[in-house]
C-alpha positions in Angstrom: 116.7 86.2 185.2 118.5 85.9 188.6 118.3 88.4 191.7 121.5 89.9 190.9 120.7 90.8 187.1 117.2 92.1 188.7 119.2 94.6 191.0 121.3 95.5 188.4 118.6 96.5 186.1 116.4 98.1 189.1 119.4 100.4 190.0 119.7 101.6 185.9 116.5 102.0 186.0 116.1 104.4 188.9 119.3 105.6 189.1 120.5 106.7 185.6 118.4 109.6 185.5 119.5 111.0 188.7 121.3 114.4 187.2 118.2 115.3 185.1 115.9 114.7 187.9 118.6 116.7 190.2 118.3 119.9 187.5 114.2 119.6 187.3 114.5 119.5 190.8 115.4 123.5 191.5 112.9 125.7 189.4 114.6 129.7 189.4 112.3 132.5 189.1 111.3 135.8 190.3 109.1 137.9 193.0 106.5 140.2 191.5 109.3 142.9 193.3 111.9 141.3 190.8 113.7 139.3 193.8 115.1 136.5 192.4 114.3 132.9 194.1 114.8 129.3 193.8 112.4 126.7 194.9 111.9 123.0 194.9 107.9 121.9 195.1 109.1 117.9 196.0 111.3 118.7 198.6 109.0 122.3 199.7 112.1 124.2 200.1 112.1 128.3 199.2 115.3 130.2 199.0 116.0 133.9 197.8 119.0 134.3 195.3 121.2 137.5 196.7 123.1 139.2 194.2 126.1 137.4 195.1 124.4 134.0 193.8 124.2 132.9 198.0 121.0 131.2 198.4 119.2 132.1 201.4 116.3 130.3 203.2 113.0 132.4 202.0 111.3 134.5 205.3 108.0 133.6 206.5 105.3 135.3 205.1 103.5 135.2 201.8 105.4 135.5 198.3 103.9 136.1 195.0 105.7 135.0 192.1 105.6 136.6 188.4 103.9 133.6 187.7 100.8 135.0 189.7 101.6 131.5 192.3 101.6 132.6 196.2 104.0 130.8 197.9 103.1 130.6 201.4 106.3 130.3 204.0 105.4 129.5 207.8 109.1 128.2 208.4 112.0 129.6 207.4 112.6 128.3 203.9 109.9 125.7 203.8 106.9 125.9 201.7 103.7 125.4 203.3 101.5 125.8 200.7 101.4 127.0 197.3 98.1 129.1 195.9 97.5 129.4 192.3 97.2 133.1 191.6 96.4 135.2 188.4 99.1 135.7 186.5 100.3 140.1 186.3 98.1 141.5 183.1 100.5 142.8 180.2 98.7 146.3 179.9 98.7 147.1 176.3 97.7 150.8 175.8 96.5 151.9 172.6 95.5 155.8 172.4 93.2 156.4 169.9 94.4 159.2 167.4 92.6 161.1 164.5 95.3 160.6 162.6 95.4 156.5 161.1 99.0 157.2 159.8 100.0 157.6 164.2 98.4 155.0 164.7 99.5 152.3 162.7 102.8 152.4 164.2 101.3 152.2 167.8 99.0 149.4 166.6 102.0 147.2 165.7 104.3 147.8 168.7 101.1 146.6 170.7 101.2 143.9 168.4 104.5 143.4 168.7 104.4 143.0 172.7 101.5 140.8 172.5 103.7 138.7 170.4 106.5 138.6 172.5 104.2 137.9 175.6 102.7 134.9 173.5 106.3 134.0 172.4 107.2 133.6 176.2 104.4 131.6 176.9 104.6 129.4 174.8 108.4 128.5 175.4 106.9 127.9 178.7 104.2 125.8 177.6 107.4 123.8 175.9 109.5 123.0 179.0 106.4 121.8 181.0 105.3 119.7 177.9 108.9 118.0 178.3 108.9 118.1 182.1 105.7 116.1 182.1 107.0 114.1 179.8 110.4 113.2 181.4 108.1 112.3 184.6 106.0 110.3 182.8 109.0 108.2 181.6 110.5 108.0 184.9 107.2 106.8 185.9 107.5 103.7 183.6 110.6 103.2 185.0 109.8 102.7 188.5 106.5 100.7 187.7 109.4 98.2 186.3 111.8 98.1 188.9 108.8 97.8 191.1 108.1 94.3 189.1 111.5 93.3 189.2 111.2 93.9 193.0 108.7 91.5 193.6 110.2 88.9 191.2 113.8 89.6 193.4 111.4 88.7 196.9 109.9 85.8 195.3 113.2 84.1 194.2 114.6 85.5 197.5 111.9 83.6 200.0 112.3 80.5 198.0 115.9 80.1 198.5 117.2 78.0 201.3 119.0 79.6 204.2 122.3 79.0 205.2 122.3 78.5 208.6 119.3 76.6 210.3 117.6 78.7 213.0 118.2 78.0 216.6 115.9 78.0 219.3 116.1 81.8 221.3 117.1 80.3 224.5 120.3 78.2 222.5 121.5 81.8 221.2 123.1 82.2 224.9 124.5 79.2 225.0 125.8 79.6 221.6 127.5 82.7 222.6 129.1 81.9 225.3 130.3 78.8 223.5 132.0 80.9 220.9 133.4 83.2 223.6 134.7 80.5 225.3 136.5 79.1 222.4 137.8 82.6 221.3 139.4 82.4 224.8 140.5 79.2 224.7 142.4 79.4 221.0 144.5 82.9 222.9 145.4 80.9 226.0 146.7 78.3 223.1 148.9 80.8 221.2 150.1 82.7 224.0 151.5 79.3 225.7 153.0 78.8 222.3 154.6 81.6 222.5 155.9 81.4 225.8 157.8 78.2 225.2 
């Protein structure tokens, strides 16, 4: 394999996957006060989604997502730190009733929320699992084209140059040569054209 077919297969390899890694770059979610954000953890970048879709650098301060996270902001739309919080409790109230015809329906719409809770979750659960797994893949790809690298350097240093190397203090006098000659060739042309 050559240097050129190297580069070629280093930029597929960490370039082709640049729009999914752009749209797992910007995670949405909400505020515990239901304000809606969008954040970036690579880049530690916060902004609050307006109702008019304009994102908006995040205020300092703390912000605590539905996730139970607090997002620490000491700058203007920078993330300083993130703090793993608990998560908001689903409250499930079941009254007790005399009666076990009442409370059978109570008993399944408590069932029923639990199961949509769980539901969510577990979507969740999903789009990590395939997150992790997309990086993980990526991953692989850049321990290649960090191979390829190497192998590209290697072939690189062993290939002649093109021009020998002069001596520092001959860089002057090459200049000044070349200058001279520049010169030179324009007096040449101009008394050509004269005549």
């Amino acid at each position: 394999m050559n240097a050129k077919d190297a580069l070629v297969q280093i930029k597929n390899l960490l370039f082709s996957e640049a729009e999914k890694k752009a749209a797992f770059a910007m995670v949405e979610g909400k505020l515990v006060d239901g304000t809606m954000v969008s954040y970036d953890l690579e880049t530690s970048e916060i902004y609050v989604i307006g109702e008019d879709g304009e994102k908006v650098p995040a205020p300092v301060g703390e912000h605590q997502l539905e996730s139970g996270e607090i997002v620490i902001v000491t700058e203007a739309g920078k993330i300083a730190e993130v703090k793993k919080g608990e998560a908001p409790s689903v409250e499930i109230e079941i009254e007790a009733s005399s009666d076990e015809k009442e409370d059978e329906p109570k008993k399944d719409e408590a069932m029923a929320k639990f199961e949509e809770v769980l539901g969510g979750l577990e979507k969740k659960v999903e789009e990590l699992t395939a997150k992790v797994k997309a990086m993980e893949d990526k991953a692989e790809d850049v321990k290649e084209a960090v191979k390829m690298s190497a192998v590209i350097l290697e072939s690189l240093a062993k290939e002649p140059s093109d021009k020998a190397i002069t001596a520092p203090n001959q860089f002057a006098k090459q200049l000044k040569k070349e200058n001279n000659d520049r010169f030179n060739n324009l007096q040449k042309a101009f008394s050509t054209l004269k005549k």
